[in-house]
VOVEX-459685 format. One record per residue (C-alpha): residue in three letters; x, y, z. Coordinates in steps of 0.25 Angstrom, whole numbers, plus 5000, padded with zeros to 4 digits. Each point is the difference from the previous one (the first is absolute). Example, Ala and Ser with C-alpha at 12.3 -4.5 7.8 and 13.67 -1.06 7.14 Angstrom:
! VOVEX-459685
R   aa     u     v     w
R  ALA  5049  4982  5031
R  SER  5006  5014  4998
This chain:
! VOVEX-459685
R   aa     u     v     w
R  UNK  5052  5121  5138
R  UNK  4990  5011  4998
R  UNK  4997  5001  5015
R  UNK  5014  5003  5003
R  UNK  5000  5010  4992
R  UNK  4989  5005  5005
R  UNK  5007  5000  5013
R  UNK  5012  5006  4995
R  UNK  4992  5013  4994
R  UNK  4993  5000  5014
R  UNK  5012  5003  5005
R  UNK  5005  5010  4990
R  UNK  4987  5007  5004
R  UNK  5002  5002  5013
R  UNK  5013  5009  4999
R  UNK  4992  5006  4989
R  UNK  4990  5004  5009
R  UNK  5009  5009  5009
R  UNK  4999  5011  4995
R  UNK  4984  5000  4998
R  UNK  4997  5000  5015
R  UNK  5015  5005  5007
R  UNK  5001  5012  5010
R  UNK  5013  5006  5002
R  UNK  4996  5002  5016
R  UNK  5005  4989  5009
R  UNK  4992  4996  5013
R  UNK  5008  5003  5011
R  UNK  4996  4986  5007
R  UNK  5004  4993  4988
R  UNK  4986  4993  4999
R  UNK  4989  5002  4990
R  UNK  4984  5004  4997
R  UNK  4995  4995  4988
R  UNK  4985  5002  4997
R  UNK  4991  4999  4989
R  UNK  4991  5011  4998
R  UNK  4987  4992  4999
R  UNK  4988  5004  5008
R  UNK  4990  4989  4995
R  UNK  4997  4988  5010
R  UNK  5003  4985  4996
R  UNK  5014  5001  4994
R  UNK  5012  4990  5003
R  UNK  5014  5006  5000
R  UNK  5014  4992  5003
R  UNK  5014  5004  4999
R  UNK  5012  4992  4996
R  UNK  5013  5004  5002
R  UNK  5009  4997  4987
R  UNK  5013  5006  5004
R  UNK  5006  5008  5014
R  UNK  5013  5008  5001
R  UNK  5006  5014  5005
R  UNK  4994  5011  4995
R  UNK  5005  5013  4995
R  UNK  5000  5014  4992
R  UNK  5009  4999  4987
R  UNK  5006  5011  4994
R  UNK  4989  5004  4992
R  UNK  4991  5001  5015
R  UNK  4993  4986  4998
R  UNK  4998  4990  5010
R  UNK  5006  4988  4995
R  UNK  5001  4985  5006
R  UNK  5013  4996  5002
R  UNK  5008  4987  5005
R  UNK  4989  4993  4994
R  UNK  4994  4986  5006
R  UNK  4988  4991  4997
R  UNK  4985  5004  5010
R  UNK  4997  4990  5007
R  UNK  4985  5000  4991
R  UNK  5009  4991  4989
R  UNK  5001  4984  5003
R  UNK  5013  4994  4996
R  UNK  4994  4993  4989
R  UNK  4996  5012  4994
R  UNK  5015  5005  5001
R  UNK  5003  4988  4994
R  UNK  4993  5003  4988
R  UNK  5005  5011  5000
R  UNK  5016  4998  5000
R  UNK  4998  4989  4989
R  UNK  4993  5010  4991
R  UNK  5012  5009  5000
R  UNK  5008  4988  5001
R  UNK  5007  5005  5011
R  UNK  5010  4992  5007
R  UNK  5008  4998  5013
R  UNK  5002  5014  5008
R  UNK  4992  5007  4990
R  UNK  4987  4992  5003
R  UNK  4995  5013  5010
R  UNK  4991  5011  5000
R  UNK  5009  5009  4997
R  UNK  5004  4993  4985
R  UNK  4987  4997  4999
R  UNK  4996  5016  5002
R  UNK  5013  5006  4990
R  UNK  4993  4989  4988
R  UNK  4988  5006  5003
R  UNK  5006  5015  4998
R  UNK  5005  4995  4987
R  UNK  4985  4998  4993
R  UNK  4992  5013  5002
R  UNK  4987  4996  4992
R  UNK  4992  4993  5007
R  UNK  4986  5001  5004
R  UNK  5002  5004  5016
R  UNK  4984  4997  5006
R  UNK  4997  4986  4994
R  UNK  5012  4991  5000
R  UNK  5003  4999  5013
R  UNK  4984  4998  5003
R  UNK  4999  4988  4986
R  UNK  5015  4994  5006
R  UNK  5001  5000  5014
R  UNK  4985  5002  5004
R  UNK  4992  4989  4992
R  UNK  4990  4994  5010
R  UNK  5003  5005  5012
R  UNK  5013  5002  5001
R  UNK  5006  4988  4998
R  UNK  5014  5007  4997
R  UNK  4999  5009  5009
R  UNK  4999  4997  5017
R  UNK  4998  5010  5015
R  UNK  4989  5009  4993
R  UNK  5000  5012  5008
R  UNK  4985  5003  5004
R  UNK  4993  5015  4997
R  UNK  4990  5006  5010
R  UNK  4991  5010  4994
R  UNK  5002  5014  5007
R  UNK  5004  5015  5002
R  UNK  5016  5000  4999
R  UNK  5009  5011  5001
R  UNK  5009  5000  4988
R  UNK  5014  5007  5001
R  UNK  4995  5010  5014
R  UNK  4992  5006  4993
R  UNK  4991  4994  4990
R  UNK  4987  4994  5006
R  UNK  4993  4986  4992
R  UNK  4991  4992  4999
R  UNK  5002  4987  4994
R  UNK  5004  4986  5001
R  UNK  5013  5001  5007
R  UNK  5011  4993  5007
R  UNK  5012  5007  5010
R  UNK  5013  4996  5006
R  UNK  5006  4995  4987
R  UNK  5014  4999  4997
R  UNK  5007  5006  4988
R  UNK  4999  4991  4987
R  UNK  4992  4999  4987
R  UNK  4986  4994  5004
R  UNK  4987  4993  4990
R  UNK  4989  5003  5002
R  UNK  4988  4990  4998
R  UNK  4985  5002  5001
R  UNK  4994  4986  5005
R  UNK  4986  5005  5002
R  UNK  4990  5010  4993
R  UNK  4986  5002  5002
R  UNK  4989  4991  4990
R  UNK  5003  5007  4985
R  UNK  5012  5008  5005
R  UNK  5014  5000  4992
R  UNK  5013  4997  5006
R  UNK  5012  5008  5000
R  UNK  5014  4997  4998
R  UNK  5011  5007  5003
R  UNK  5015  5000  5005
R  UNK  5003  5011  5011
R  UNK  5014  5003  5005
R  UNK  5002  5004  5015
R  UNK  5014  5006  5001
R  UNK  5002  5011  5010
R  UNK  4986  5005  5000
R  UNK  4986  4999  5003
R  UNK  4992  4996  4987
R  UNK  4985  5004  4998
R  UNK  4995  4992  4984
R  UNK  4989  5001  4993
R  UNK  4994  4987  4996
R  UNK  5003  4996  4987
R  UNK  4989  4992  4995
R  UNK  4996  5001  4985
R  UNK  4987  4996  4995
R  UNK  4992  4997  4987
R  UNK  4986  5010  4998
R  UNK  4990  4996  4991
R  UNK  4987  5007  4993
R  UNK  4989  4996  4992
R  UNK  4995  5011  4990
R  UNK  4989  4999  4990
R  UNK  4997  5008  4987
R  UNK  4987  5008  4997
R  UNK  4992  5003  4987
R  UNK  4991  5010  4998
R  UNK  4994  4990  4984
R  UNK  4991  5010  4996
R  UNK  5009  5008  4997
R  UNK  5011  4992  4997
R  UNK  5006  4986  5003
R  UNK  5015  5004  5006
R  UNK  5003  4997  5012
R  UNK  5002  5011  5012
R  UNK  5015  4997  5007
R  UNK  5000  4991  5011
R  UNK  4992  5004  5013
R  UNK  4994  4995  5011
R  UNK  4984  5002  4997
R  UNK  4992  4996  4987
R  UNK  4986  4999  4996
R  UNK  4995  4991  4989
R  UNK  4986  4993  4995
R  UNK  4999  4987  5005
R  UNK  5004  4990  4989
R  UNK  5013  5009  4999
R  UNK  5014  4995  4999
R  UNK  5009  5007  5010
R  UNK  5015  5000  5000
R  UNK  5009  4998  5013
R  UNK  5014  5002  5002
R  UNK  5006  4994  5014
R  UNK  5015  5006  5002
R  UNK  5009  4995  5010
R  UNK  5014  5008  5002
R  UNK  5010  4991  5004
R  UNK  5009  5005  5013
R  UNK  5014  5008  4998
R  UNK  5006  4988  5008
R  UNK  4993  4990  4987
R  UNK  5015  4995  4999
R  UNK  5002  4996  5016
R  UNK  4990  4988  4998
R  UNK  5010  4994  4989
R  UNK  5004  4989  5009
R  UNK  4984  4996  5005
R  UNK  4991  5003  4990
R  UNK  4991  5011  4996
R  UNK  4985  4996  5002
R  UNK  4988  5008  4997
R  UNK  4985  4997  4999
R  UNK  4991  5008  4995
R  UNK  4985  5001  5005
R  UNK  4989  5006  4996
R  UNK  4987  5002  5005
R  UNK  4987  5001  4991
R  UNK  4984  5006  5004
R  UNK  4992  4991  4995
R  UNK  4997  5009  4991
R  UNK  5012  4999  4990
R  UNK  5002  4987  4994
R  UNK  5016  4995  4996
R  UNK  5002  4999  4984
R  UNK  5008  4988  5003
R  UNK  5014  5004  4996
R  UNK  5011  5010  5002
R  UNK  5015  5004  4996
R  UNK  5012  5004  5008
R  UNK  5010  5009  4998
R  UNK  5014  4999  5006
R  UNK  5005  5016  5000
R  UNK  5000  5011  4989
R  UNK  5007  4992  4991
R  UNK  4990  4990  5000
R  UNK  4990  5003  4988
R  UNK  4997  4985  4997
R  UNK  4995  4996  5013
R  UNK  4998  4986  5004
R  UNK  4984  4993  5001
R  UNK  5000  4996  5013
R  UNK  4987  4994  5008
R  UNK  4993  5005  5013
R  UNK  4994  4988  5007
R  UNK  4988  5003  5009
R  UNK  5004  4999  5017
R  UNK  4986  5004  5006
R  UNK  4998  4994  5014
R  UNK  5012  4992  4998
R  UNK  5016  5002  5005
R  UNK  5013  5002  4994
R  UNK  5013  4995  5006
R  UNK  5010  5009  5006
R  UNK  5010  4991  5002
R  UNK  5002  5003  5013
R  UNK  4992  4992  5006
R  UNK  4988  5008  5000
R  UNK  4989  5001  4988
R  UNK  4994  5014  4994
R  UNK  4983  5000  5002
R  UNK  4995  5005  4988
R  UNK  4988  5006  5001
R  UNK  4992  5010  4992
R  UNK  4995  5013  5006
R  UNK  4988  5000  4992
R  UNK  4986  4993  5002
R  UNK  5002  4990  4987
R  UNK  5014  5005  4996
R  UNK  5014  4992  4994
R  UNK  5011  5001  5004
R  UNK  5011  4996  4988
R  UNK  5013  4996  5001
R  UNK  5013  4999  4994
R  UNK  5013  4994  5007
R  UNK  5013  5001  4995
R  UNK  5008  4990  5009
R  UNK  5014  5008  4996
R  UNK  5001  5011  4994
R  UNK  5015  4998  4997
R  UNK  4998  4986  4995
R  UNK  5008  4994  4988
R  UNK  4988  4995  4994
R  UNK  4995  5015  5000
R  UNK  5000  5007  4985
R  UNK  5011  5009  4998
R  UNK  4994  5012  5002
R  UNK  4995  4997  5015
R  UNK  5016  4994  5004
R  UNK  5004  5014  4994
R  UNK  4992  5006  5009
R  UNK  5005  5010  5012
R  UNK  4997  5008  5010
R  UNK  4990  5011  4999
R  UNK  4996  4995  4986
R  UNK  4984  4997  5000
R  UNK  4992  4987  4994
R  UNK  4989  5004  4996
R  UNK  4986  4990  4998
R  UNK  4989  5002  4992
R  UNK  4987  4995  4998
R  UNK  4986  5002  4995
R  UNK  4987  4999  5007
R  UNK  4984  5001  4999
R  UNK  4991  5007  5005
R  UNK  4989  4991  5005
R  UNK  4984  5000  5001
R  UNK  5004  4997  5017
R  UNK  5006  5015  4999
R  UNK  4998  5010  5012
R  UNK  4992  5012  4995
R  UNK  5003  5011  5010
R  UNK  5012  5008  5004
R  UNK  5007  4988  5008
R  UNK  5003  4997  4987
R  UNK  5005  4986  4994
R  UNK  5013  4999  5008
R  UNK  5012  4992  4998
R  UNK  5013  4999  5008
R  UNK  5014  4996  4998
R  UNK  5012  4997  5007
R  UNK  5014  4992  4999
R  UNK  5006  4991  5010
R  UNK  5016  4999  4999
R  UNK  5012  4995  5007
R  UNK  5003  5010  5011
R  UNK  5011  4994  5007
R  UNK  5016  4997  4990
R  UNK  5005  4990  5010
R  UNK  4987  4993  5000
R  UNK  4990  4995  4989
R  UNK  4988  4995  5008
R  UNK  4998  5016  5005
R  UNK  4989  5006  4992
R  UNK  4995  5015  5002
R  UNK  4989  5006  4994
R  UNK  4996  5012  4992
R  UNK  4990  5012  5002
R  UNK  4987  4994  4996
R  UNK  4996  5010  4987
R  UNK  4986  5003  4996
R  UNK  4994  5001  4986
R  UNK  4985  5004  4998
R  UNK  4991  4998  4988
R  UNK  4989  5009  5000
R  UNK  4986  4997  4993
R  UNK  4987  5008  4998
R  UNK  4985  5000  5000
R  UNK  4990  5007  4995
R  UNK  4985  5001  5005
R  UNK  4988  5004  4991
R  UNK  4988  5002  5006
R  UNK  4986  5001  4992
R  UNK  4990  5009  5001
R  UNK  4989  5007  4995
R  UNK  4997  5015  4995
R  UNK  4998  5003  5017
R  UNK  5012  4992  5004
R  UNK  4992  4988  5004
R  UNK  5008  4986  4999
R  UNK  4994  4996  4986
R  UNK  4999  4985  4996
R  UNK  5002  4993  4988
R  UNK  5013  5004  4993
R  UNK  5013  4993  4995
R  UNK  5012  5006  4997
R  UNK  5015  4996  4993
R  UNK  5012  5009  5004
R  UNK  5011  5001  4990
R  UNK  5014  5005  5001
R  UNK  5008  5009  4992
R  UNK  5014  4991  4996
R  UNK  5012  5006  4992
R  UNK  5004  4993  4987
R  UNK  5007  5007  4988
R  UNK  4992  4992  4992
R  UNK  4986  5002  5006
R  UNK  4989  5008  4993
R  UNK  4995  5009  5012
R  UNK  5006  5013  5005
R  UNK  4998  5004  5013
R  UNK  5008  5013  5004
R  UNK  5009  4999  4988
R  UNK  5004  4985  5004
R  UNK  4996  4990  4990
R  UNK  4995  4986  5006
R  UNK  4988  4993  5001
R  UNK  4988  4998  5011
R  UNK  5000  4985  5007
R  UNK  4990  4996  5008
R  UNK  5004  4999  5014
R  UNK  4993  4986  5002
R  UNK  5010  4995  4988
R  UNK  5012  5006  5008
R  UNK  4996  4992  5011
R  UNK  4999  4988  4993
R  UNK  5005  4987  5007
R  UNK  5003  5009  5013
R  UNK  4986  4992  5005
R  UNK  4997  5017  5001
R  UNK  4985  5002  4999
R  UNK  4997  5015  4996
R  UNK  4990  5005  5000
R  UNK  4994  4995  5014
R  UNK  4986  5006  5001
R  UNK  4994  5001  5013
R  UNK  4987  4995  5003
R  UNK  5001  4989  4988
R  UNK  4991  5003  4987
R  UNK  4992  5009  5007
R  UNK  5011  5010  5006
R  UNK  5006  5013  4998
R  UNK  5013  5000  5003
R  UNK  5012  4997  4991
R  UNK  5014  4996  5006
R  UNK  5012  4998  4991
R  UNK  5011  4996  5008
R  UNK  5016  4998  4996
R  UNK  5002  5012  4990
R  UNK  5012  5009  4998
R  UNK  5001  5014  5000
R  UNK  4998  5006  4984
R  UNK  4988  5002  4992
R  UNK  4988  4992  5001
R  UNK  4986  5000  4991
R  UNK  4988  4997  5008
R  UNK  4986  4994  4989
R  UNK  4985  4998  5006
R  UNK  4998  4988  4992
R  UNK  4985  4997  5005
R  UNK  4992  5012  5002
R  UNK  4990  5001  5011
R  UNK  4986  4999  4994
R  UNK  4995  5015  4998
R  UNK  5012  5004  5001
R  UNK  5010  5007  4988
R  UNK  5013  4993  4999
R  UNK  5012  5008  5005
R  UNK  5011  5004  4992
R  UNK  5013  4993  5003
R  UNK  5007  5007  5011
R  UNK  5016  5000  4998
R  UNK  5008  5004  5014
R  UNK  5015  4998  5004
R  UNK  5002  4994  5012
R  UNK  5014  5006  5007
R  UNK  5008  4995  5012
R  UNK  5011  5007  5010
R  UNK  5009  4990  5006
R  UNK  5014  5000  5007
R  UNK  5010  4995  4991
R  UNK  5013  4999  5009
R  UNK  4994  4996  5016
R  UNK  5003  4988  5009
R  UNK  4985  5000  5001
R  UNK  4994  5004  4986
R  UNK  4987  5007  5003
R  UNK  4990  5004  4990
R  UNK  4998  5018  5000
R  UNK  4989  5002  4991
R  UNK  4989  4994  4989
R  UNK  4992  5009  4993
R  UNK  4990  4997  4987
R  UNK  4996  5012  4991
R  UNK  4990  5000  4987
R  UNK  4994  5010  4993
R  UNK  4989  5006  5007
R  UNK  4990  4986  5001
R  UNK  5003  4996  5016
R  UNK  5010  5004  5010
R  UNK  5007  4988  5005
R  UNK  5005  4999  5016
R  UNK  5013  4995  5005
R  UNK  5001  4991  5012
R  UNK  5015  4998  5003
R  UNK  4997  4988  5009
R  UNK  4992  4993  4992
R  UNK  5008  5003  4987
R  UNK  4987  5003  4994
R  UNK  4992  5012  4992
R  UNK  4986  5002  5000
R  UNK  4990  5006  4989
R  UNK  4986  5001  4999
R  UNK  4996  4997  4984
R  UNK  4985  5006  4998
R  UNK  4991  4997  4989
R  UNK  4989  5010  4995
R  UNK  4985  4994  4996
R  UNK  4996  5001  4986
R  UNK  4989  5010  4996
R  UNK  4985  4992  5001
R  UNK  4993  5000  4987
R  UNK  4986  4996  4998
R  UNK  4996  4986  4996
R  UNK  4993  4998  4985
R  UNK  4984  4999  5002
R  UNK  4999  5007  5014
R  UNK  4994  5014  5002
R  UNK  5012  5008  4996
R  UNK  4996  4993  4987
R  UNK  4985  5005  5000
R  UNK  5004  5012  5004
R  UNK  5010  5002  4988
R  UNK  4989  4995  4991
R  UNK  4989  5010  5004
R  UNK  5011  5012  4999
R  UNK  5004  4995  4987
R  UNK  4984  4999  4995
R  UNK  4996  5013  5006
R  UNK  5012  5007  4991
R  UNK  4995  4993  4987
R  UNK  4985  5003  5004
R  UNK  5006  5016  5000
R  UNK  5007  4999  4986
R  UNK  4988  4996  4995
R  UNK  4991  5011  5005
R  UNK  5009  5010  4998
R  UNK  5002  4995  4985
R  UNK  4984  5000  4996
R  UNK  4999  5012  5005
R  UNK  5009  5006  4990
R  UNK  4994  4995  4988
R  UNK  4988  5006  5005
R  UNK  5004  5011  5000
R  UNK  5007  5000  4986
R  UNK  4986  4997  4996
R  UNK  4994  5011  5004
């Protein structure tokens, strides 16, 4: 019963349509162009004719279809169906009946019935497909097209169906009337778009979240929020009578690690959301149904792809607020990952991306189309400290611990009017398998790498000084970074690190790095106890006593006198 119904709106939708594609100039020869203005290789278009009959200018100057009769694109079954839906009887089981009921219901979707009713797998209510040649075609003398089109067609009412589409295209569907005139239509294909968008924070300075972007940069050890969105087509409703399918993948560097769970949200009302589970599809295949399988692979050395399929959108067994859904209403996903000890240092970045395969076809449910791939990029620092002595020779036999400045109402520390505390960054990295800091050259180096660190405020300590030399005093420094927010390719602009006045750090954008040289001074060489600098002390010291005690006698001597 459902399916006759759909066919009965179908028909409704074709005198609908009249009025969305109808010219009031009538081809002299009393045949037809009709071309769609696509310019893009691979497509399939066939054209059905529904109805035929003499055309003509009503009093208000339309070209109307009159003395009505079924195409010879409609099989006898499917008239069948037909006049038993309108339980018609006798004379009246005609075209023409059929065409005055469907005058009599004005709101119906035009596009999809026909497409869902008479054009399920292939055609099979439909018969003598008229064949499109892609082209140049003059439209109505004066008009020149290019397109998919098809000429010599007599008057009537025609469907349009897209058979074929190139790999991840989406198929239009569309009715189109040809009565009187040449007809030159824009496809009328609808697709989802999707976007994966992060969120930023700067936590030495606070812990609130920027608004969603593309870009980010955190410490390794970090926990990152996603949100993958996927906007469902404006012809969301056409697919009622086939499903609604849509599998989300996403692709992780091997430097950002899943948390393991996620929630989904069917539209704006949705403030629940529903727990749902992303299985991981690396190197395996997902079934299109068509016959065919999707690869998925990873576009990252080390990389996962994850995956979430949601057989029918449309589904009873959906929660309510996903069967409520409609067209151009968004789902929205969203997730938390970690930044890994396997994280790119450097201005490629930590890069993730994201797309959605959907149903593209509402007459078919094995099609499946694809979105733009959307990249996300986690960016990550390092800094590079390099020892040396009082003239800049690499100097040996130091360690340092870096700190950094984190926000908390309730810590003890003030760092530009910001209360917090100082962590260690070796502890922020714990259970990331991170190992800060990496000295080159082992025990007997000079040079001090601590790789996977945020932009904010950082407090660098020596904490074993050279021999001879005086230990520094900790050097606090702000490590600042520039990167695109809103791009298809994220790129990182600008890394600065400024202190006081005790080094000068140097960027390098490639390398996502800065570099300081940290200096120490000798201490001042004072004489060992028992040496000559102690005889030396003692003869001064005798030599002064032996004058106070002349010049003492001679005093008395002279009293005495």
């Amino acid at each position: 019963m459902k399916r006759t119904r759909r066919i009965l709106a179908l028909l409704m939708a074709v005198l609908l349509a009249l009025p969305l594609l109808c010219s009031t100039a009538l081809a002299e020869d009393g045949r037809h162009t009709f071309v769609i203005k696509n310019n893009e290789d691979g497509y399939t278009y066939l054209l059905y004719q529904i109805f035929t009959g003499t055309p003509s200018t009503n009093t208000a100057g339309k070209v109307v279809l009159s003395d009505i009769e079924w195409g010879n694109g409609v099989k006898e079954d499917t008239k069948t169906k037909v006049y038993n839906m309108f339980n018609l009887t006798g004379d009246d089981r005609c075209a023409e009946k059929v065409a005055e009921k469907v005058a009599e219901n004005a709101n119906n979707d035009v596009f999809h019935t026909i497409l869902t009713s008479l054009g399920t797998n292939n055609g099979e209510s439909l018969q003598n497909a008229i064949s499109t040649t892609k082209g140049t075609y003059n439209i109505n003398g004066s008009q020149s097209v290019v397109g998919y089109g098809a000429t010599g067609l007599a008057p009537g009412y025609y469907l349009v169906r897209n058979t074929v589409v190139p790999s991840g295209a989406t198929y239009s569907d569309y009715i189109v009337d040809v009565v009187g005139a040449d007809v030159a239509a824009d496809p009328k294909a609808a697709v989802p778009t999707s976007a994966k968008k992060t969120q930023d924070v700067n936590d030495s300075l606070s812990a609130v979240l920027s608004s969603t972007q593309d870009s980010s940069d955190y410490d390794i050890g970090d926990t990152i929020p996603f949100t993958l969105t996927v906007t469902l087509p404006t012809n969301y409703a056409n697919f009622a009578s086939v499903g609604y399918r849509l599998i989300f993948t996403d692709d992780l560097s091997a430097g950002l690690t899943w948390d393991g769970s996620a929630t989904i949200y069917y539209g704006a009302s949705d403030t629940t959301g529903t727990a749902v589970t992303f299985v991981e599809k690396t190197g395996q295949t997902i079934d299109a149904l068509d016959g065919t399988q999707i690869s998925v692979t990873s576009n990252y050395t080390g990389g996962k792809v994850m995956a979430l399929d949601i057989p029918n959108l449309m589904a009873e067994s959906m929660p309510a607020a996903a069967k409520a859904l409609q067209g151009g209403d968004t789902i929205t996903v969203k997730y938390n990952a970690t930044l890994n000890a396997s994280a790119t240092v450097g201005s490629f970045g930590n890069r993730n991306t994201y797309s959605v395969y959907y149903s593209s076809d509402p007459t078919n449910p094995n099609h499946v189309g694809s979105t733009t791939p959307d990249t996300n990029v986690v960016f990550t620092y390092k800094t590079v400290f390099n020892k040396v002595n009082e003239s800049n020779n690499p100097l040996t036999g130091a360690d340092f611990t870096l700190e950094k400045f984190v926000a908390d109402q309730n810590g003890a520390v003030t760092v530009g009017g910001v209360k917090g505390k100082w962590v260690n960054v070796t502890q922020l990295h714990t259970g990331s398998g991170a190992a800060n800091p990496k000295k080159t050259g082992g025990a007997t180096g000079s040079t001090f790498e601590f790789a996977g660190l945020d932009d904010g405020v950082y407090k660098l300590t020596e904490t074993t000084t050279p021999a001879g030399y005086n230990t520094i005093d900790p050097i606090q420094f702000t490590i600042t970074a520039e990167h695109e927010t809103q791009s298809e390719e994220p790129k990182l602009k600008a890394l600065t690190g400024t202190d006081g006045a005790q080094f000068t750090m140097t960027a390098n954008l490639d390398a996502a790095s800065l570099t300081a040289s940290v200096k120490n001074k000798p201490g001042v060489v004072l004489p060992a106890t028992g040496g000559l600098g102690t005889v030396a002390l003692v003869g001064i010291g005798s030599g002064l006593a032996l004058a106070t005690f002349v010049v003492l006698i001679a005093r008395r001597r002279l009293r005495v006198e």
